[in-house]
VMD Tcl script that draws the C-alpha trace (Angstrom):
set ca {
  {4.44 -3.60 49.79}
  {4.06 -2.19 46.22}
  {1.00 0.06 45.64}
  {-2.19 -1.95 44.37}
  {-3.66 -0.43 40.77}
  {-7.12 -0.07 41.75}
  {-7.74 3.60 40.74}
  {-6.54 3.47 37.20}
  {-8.54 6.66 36.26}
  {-7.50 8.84 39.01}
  {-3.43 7.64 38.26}
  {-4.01 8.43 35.11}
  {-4.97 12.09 35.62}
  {-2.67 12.44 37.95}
  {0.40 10.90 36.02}
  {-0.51 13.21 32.86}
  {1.44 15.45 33.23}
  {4.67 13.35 34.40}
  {4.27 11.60 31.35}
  {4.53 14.64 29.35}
  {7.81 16.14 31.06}
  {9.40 12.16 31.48}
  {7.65 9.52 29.65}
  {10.39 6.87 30.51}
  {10.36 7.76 34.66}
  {6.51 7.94 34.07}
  {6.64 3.99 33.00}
  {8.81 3.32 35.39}
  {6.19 3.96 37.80}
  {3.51 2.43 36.33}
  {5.47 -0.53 36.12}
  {6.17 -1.19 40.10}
  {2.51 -1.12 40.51}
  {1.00 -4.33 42.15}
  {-1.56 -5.63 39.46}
  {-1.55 -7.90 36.41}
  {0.22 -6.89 33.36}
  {-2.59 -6.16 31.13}
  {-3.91 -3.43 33.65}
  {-0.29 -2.15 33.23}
  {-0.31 -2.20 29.78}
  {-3.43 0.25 28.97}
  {-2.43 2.67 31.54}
  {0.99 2.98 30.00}
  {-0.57 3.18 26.54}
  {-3.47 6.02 27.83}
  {-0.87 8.04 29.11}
  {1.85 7.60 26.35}
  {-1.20 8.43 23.84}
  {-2.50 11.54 25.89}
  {0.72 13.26 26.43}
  {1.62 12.47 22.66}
  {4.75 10.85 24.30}
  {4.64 7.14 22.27}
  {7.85 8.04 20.71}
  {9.24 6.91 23.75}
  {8.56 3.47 23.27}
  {10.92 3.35 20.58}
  {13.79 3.73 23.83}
  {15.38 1.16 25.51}
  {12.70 0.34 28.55}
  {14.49 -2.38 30.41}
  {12.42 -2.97 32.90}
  {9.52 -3.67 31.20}
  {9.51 -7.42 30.29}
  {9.78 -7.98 26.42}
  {6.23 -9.19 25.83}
  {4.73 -6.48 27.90}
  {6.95 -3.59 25.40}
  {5.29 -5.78 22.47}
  {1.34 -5.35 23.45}
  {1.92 -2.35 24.70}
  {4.07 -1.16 21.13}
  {1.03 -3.38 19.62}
  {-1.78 -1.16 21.47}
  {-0.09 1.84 20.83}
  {-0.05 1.46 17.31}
  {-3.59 0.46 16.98}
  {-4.86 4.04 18.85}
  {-2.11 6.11 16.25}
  {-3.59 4.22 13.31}
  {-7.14 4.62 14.35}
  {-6.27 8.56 14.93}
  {-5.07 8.69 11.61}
  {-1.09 8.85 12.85}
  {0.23 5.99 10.19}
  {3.82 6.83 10.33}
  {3.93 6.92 14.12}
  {1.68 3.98 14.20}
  {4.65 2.19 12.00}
  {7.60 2.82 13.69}
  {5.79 1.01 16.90}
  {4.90 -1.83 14.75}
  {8.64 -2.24 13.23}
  {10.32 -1.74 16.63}
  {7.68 -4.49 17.91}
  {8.72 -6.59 15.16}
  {5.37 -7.10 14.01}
  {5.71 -6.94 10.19}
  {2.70 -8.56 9.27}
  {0.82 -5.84 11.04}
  {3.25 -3.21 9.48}
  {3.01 -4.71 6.24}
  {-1.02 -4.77 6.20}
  {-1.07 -1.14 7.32}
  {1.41 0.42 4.81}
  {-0.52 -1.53 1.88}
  {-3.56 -0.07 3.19}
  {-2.41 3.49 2.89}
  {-1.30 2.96 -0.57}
  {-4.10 1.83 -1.48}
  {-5.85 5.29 0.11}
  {-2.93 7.19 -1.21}
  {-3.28 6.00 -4.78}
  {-7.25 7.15 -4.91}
  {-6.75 10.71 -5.19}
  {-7.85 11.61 -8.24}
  {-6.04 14.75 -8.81}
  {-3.29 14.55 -6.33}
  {-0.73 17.64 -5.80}
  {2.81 17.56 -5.88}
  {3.56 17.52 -2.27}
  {0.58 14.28 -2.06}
  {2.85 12.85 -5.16}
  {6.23 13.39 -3.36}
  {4.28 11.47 -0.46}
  {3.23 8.65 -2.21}
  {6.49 8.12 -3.67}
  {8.15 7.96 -0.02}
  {5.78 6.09 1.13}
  {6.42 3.54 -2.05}
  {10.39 4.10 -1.30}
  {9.83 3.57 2.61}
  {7.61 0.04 2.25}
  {9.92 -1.56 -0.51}
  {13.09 -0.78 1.38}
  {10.86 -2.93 4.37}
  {9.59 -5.44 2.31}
  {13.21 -5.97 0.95}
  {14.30 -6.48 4.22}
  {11.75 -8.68 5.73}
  {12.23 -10.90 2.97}
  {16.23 -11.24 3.80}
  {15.11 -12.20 6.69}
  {12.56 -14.13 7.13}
  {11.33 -14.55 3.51}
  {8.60 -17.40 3.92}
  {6.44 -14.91 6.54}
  {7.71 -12.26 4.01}
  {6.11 -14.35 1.41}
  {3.09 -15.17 2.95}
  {2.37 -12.16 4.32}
  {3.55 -9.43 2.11}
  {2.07 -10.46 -0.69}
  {-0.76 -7.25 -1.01}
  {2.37 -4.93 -0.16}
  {4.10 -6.45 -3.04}
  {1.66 -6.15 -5.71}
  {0.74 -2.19 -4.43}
  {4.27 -1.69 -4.95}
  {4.19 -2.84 -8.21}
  {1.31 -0.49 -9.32}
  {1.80 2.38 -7.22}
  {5.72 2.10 -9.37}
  {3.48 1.42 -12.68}
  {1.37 4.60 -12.26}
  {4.65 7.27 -11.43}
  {5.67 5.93 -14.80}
  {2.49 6.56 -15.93}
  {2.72 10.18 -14.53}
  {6.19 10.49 -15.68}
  {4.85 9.79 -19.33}
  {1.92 12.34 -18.93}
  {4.40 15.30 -18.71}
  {7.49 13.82 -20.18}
  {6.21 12.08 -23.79}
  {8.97 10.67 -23.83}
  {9.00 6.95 -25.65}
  {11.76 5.64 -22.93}
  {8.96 5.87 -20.60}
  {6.45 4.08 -22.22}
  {8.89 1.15 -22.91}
  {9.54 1.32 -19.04}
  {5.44 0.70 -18.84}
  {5.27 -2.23 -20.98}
  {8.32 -3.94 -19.64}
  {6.75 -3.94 -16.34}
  {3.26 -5.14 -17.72}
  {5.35 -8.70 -18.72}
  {7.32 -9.16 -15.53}
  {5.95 -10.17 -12.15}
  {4.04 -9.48 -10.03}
  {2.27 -7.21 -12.57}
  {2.07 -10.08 -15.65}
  {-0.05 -11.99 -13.54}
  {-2.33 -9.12 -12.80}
  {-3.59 -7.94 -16.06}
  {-3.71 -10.27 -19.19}
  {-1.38 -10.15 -22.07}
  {-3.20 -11.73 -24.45}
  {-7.15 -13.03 -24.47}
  {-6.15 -16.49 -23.65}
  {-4.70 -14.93 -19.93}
  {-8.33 -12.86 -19.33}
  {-9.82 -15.84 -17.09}
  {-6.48 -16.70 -15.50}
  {-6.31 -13.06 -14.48}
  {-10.02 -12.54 -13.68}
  {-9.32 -15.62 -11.40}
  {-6.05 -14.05 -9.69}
  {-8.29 -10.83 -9.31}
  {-10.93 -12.11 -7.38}
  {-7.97 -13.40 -4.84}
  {-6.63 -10.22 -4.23}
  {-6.91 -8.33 -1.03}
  {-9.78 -5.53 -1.25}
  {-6.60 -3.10 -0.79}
  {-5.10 -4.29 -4.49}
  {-8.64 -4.43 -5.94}
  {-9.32 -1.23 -5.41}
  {-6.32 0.53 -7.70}
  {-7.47 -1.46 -10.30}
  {-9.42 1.28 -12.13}
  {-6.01 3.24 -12.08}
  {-3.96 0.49 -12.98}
  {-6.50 -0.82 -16.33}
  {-6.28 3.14 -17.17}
  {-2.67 3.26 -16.83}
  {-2.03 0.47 -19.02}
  {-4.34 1.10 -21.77}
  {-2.80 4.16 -22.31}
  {0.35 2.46 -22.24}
  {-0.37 0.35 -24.97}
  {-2.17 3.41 -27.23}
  {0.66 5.32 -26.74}
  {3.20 2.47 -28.08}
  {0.75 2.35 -31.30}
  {0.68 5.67 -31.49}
  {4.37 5.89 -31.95}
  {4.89 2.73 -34.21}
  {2.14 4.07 -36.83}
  {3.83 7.31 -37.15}
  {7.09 6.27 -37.77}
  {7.32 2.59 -39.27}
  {9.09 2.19 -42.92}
  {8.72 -0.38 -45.41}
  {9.71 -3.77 -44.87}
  {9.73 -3.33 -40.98}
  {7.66 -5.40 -38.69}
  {5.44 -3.37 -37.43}
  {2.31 -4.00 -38.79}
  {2.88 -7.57 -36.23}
  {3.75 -5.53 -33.89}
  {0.63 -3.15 -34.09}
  {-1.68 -6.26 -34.31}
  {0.40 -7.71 -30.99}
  {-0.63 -4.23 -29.26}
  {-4.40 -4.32 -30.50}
  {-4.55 -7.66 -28.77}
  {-3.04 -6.76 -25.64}
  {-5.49 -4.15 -25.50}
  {-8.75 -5.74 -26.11}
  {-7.98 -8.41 -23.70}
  {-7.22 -5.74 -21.11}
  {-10.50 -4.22 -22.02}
  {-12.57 -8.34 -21.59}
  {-10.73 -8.62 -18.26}
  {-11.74 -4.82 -17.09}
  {-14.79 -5.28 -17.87}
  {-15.53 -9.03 -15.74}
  {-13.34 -8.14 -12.87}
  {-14.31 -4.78 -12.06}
  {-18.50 -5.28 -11.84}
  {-17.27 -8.57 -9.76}
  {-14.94 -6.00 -7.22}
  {-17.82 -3.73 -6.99}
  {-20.20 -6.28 -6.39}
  {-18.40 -7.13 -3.07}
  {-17.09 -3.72 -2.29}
  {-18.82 -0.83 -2.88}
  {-18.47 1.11 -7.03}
  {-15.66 0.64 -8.41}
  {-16.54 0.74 -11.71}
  {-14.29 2.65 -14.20}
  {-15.66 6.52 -14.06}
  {-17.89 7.34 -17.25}
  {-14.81 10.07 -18.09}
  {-12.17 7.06 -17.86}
  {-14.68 4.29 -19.76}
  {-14.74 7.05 -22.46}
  {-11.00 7.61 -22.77}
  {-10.59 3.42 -22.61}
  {-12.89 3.17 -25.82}
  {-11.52 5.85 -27.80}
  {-7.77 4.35 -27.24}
  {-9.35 0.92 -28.63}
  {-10.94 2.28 -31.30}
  {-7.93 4.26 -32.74}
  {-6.25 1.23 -32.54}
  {-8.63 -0.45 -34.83}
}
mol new
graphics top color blue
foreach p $ca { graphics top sphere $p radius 0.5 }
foreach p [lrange $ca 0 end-1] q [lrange $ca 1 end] { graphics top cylinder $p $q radius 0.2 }
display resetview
């Protein structure tokens, strides 16, 4: 007869040390024991997560039945996550083929990501991998199985979009260079981001409406995103003013920008007291608010 698991806390200091030195042979084990799965399951996962062994899960385990490998890849990922371990935490989730899960996790640490508010290079380099990483995922979850993609992906997707919009935004900080800013405002008209902040007064309760919608995730780089843009659109007027000639169109063009700009200001203002009504301040900083008015005001 197969051993009964009855002492789950004395195998498990006992089988420490096995599951440091073989991992696989360790779960092998576990996995004749006479009880039900579940017990199985958290034993493996203790173990795994004690000896800093979970990589192993990522193997080939063929005697562990399929939906046993994806609770235990599930549990796994939950205690790395918790512990701070996201990247570990993901590579369970994708090799348990649970993209929703992987999908909510890597929008939630671009969300955290994008709060720094005076990140390094190496946090920048991060962010960008991490932006690189989740699109390359997204892309292929929506090949192939694009109405879960769809469904589900949907925060992912719009992070993407701003975390992209603000490296532009960074790019133009140190750059000035007017390719950049065109870069900025072409992605402020195409999706998702045109249905995220208003183009024109008309779109401000459209937009406020879409806002309140959004996952607490994509509501949060907001404040980033209203900065980003506004000095997008200063920037543009900046450089039309100072070089526009007679009989050009600019003085449209100017009034098109001014426009653009005030309605981003009527939507900030709305959608941001409504976000930190729900989820803590997250109000534009007084230093931000200031830099916001001054942009409108030269563009009087």
């Amino acid at each position: 007869a197969r051993p009964s698991l009855l002492l789950a806390a004395m195998l498990e200091r006992t089988l420490l040390q096995w599951a440091k030195e073989q991992p696989v042979e360790m779960l092998k084990y576990v996995w004749v024991l006479r009880d039900d799965a579940g017990e199985r399951e958290r034993l493996s996962a203790k173990l795994l997560l004690r000896s800093c062994q979970t990589s192993a899960l990522l193997q080939s385990i063929p005697f562990i039945p399929a939906s046993s490998k994806k609770q235990l890849l599930a549990t796994t990922a939950a205690a790395l996550k918790a512990d701070g371990l996201v990247t570990q935490a993901a590579q369970l989730l994708y090799q348990a083929e649970l993209f929703d899960s992987l999908a909510a996790l890597l929008a939630e640490e671009l969300s955290a990501k994008m709060q720094a508010s005076r990140p390094s290079a190496e946090e920048e380099a991060q962010l960008k991998k991490l932006r690189t990483d989740s699109a390359a995922f997204l892309a292929q979850w929506g090949s192939q199985q694009p109405e879960q993609a769809q469904q589900h992906g949907a925060t992912l997707d719009v992070l993407l979009a701003i975390a992209f919009f603000l490296e532009l935004s960074t790019s133009w900080r140190r750059s000035r260079e007017g390719r950049v800013i065109t870069q900025m405002l072409a992605a402020l008209a195409t999706p998702p981001l045109d249905s995220l902040l208003p183009l024109e007064m008309a779109q401000v309760e459209s937009v406020q409406a879409t806002f309140r919608y959004l996952r607490p995730e994509a509501q949060r780089a907001f404040p980033k995103l209203i900065e980003a843009a506004m000095e997008a659109l200063h920037a543009k007027y900046e450089m039309l003013k100072a070089y526009r000639t007679e009989g050009d169109n600019v003085p449209a063009e100017l009034h098109k920008l001014r426009l653009q700009a005030e309605a981003l200001v009527a939507f900030a203002g709305l959608s941001l007291w409504i976000s930190a009504e729900a989820l803590g301040q997250l109000q534009l900083t007084s230093a931000t608010s200031q830099r916001i008015a001054s942009w409108l005001a030269d563009m009087a």
